[in-house]
N, C-alpha and C positions, 0 to 999 in steps of 0.2 A: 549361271546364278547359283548360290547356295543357298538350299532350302533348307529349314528348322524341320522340327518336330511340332513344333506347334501350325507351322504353314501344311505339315503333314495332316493333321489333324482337322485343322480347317478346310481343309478341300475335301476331308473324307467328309464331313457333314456337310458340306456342299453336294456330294454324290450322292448321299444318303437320299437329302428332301429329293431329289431329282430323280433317281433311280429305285429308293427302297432298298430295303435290306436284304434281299432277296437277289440283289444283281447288284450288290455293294464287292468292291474286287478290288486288290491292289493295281491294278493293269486301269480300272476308271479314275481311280483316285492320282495315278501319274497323267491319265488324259485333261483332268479338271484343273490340277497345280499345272498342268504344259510343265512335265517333265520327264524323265525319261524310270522307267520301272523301278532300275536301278537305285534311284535317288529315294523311291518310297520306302523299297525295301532294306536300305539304309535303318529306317528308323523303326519300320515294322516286318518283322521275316514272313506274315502268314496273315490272312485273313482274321483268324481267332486272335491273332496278337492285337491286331487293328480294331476288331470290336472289343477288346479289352480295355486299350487305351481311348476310343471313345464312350465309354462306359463309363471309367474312371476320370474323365472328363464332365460326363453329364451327372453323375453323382455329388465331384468334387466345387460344383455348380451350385451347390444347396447353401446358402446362408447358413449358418451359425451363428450368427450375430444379430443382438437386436429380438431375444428371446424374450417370449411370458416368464414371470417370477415363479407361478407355477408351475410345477417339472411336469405337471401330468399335460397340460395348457402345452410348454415348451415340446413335448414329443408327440400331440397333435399337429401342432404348427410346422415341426420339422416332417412331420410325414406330409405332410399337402407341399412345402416345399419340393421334397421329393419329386413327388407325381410333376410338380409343375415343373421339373425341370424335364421327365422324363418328356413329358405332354410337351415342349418345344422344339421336340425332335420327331421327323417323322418317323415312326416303329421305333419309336426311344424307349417301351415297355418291354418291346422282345428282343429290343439291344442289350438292354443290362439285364434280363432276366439271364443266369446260370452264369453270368460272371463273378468271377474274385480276386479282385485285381490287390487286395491288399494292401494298396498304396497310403500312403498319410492323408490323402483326398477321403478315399472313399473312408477309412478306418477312421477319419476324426469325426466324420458325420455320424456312422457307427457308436461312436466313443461319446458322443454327445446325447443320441439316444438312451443306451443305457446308462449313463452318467445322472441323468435326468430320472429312469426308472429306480434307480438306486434310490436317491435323494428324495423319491415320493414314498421309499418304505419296503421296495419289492425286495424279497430276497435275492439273494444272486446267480440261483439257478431262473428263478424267476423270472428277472432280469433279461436274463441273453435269451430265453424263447418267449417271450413277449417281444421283445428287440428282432426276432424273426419274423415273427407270427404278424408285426407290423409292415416290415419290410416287404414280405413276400405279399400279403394283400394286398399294398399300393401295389408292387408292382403287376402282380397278376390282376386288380383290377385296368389297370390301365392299359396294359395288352387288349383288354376287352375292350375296354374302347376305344382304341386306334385299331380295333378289326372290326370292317364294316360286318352286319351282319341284316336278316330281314326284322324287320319291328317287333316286338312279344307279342303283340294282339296277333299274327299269322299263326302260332305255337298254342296259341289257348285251347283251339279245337282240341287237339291231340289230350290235352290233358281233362280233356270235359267228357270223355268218350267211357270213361270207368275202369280203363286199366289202370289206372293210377291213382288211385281212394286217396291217399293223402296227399299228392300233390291238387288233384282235383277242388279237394277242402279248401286249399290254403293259394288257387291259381289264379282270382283275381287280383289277391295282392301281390303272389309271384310273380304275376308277369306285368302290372305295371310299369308305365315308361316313365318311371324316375329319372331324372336327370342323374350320371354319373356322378355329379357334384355333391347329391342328395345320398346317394348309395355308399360313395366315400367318408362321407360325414358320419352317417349311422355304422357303420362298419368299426372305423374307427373309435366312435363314441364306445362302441359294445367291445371292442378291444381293451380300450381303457378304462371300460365299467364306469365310463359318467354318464 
């Protein structure tokens, strides 16, 4: 049988939910398609190739279309898209976290972002590290939450103890258990100063 690039790509996220990214491998990914190494490495030569192209996959996933009027509204909207597409993949935050795949996928999502910051008024250097500074928070928050961790209430103590005077001040709102949903929203919102 001859297999695609895209059959290539679909068994890799078939491995992924299954095994995690951690024990994601070209060698599981020929076990999952029932094909032989060979055939993967056809289309990807390396690991880092392979999370690239599924990166560039879960990025190029994000609608575009069907945007708020408003650019400030439209690159809220595109960044929760974001996250939800990361959020459909298991460790799909520490997948595309340090890739740049540079492809027309990922660059036109990119390109829609600061297309949007432009047209709300930002300057241009403006622009591209706000266009980061967004990026990089969905996705670092979302690694946090597809990494399990112990609840905030276990953490309080530690900061109630008096080594830490300003954390201390500010720890029972620090460590409430906001919903991610809740924390991406204000995140967000304080990004785009609405």
């Amino acid at each position: 049988m001859r297999w695609t690039q895209d059959d290539v790509v679909a068994a890799a996220f078939t491995t992924l939910e299954a095994d995690g990214l951690e024990k994601l491998s070209l060698r599981g990914v020929a076990r999952t398609l029932g094909a032989h190494l060979n055939s993967v490495s056809w289309y990807v030569k390396t690991k880092q190739s392979l999370i690239d192209t599924m990166a560039d996959a879960i990025v190029g996933a994000v609608r575009t279309d069907d945007l708020p009027a408003d650019p400030v509204e439209r690159v809220r909207t595109l960044a929760g898209r974001y996250r939800a597409s990361m959020l459909a993949h298991r460790d799909g935050g520490r997948l595309v976290a340090g890739t740049h795949t540079g492809t027309g996928k990922t660059l036109h999502v990119a390109d829609t972002i600061v297309g949007s910051l432009l047209e709300a008024g930002y300057a241009e250097a403006d622009a591209a590290r706000l266009c980061w500074a967004v990026v990089y928070f969905t996705i670092g928050l979302t690694q946090e939450e597809q990494t399990p961790s112990d609840p905030p209430e276990s953490k309080l103590e530690r900061l109630l103890d008096g080594s830490y005077p300003a954390l201390a001040r500010v720890g029972p709102e620090l460590m409430v258990a906001d919903s991610f949903d809740a924390r991406f929203e204000y995140g967000i919102a304080r990004l785009l100063r609405l």
